[in-house]
C-alpha positions in Angstrom: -27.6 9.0 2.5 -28.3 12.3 1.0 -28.6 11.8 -2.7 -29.2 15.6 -3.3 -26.0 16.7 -1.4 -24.5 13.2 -2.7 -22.7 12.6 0.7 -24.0 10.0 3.2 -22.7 8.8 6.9 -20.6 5.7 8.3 -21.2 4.8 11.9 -19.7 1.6 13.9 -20.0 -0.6 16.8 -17.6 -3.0 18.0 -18.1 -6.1 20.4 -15.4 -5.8 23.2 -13.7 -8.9 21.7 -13.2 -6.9 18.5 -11.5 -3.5 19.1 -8.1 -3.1 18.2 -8.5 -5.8 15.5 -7.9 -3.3 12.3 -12.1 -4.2 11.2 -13.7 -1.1 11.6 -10.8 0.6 9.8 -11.0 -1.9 7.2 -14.8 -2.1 6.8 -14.4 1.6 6.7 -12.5 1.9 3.7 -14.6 -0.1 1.4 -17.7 1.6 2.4 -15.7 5.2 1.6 -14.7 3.2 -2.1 -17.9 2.4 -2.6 -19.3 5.5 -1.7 -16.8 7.5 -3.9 -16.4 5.3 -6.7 -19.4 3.4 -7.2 -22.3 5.7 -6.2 -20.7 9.0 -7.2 -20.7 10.5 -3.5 -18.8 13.5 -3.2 -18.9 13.4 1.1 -18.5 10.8 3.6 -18.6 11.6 7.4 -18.0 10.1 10.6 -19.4 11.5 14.1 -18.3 10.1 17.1 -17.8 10.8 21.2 -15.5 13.1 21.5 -13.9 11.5 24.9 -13.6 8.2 22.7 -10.3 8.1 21.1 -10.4 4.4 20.0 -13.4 5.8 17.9 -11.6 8.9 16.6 -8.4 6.7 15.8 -10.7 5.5 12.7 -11.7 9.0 10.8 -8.0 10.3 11.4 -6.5 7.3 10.6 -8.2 7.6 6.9 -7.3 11.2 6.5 -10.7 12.9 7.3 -10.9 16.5 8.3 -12.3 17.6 11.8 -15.0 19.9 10.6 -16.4 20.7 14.5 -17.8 19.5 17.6 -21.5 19.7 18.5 -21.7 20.5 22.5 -23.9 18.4 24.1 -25.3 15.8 21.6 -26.2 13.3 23.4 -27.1 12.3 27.2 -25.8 9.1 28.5 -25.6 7.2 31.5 -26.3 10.9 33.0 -24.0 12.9 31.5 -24.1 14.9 28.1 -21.8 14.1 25.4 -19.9 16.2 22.8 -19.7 14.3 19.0 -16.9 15.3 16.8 -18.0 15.4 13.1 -15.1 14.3 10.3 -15.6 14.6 6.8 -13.9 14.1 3.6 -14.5 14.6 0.3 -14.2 12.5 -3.0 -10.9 14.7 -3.9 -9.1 14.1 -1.0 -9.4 9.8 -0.7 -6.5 8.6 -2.2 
């Protein structure tokens, strides 16, 4: 969390045996109320792979905002990665 920009970050990781069951979406949504309403956040944002739409499902799904892509983030299994960054902000969680 940054408390003096009062916005912090949610990240996730499924098992195998997990994805598609709704839980990070759920799990999601109380972290974002919690953030919003009981620590007085005004940002949340979610970074993931850009080539992993199961991932990317999650921020659009809650109405985050695609605020740009960071070119070669990471390097994997030898190959770099793009990350997508969502955010949204206290205003726009209904």
């Amino acid at each position: 969390m940054d408390w003096n920009a009062r916005k912090t970050e949610i990240g996730y990781w499924l098992g195998d045996d997990y994805v598609g069951e709704g839980l990070a979406t759920l799990a999601c949504k109380q972290l974002i109320d919690h953030a919003f309403n009981d620590l007085g956040l005004r940002k949340v944002e979610i970074n993931v792979a850009t080539k992993n739409s199961k991932s990317k499902a999650i921020p659009e799904k809650l109405g985050f905002k695609q605020e740009g892509i960071i070119r070669n983030y990471e390097y994997l299994n030898g190959e770099y990665h793009d990350r997508v960054i969502y955010g949204l902000l206290k205003e726009e969680w209904a």
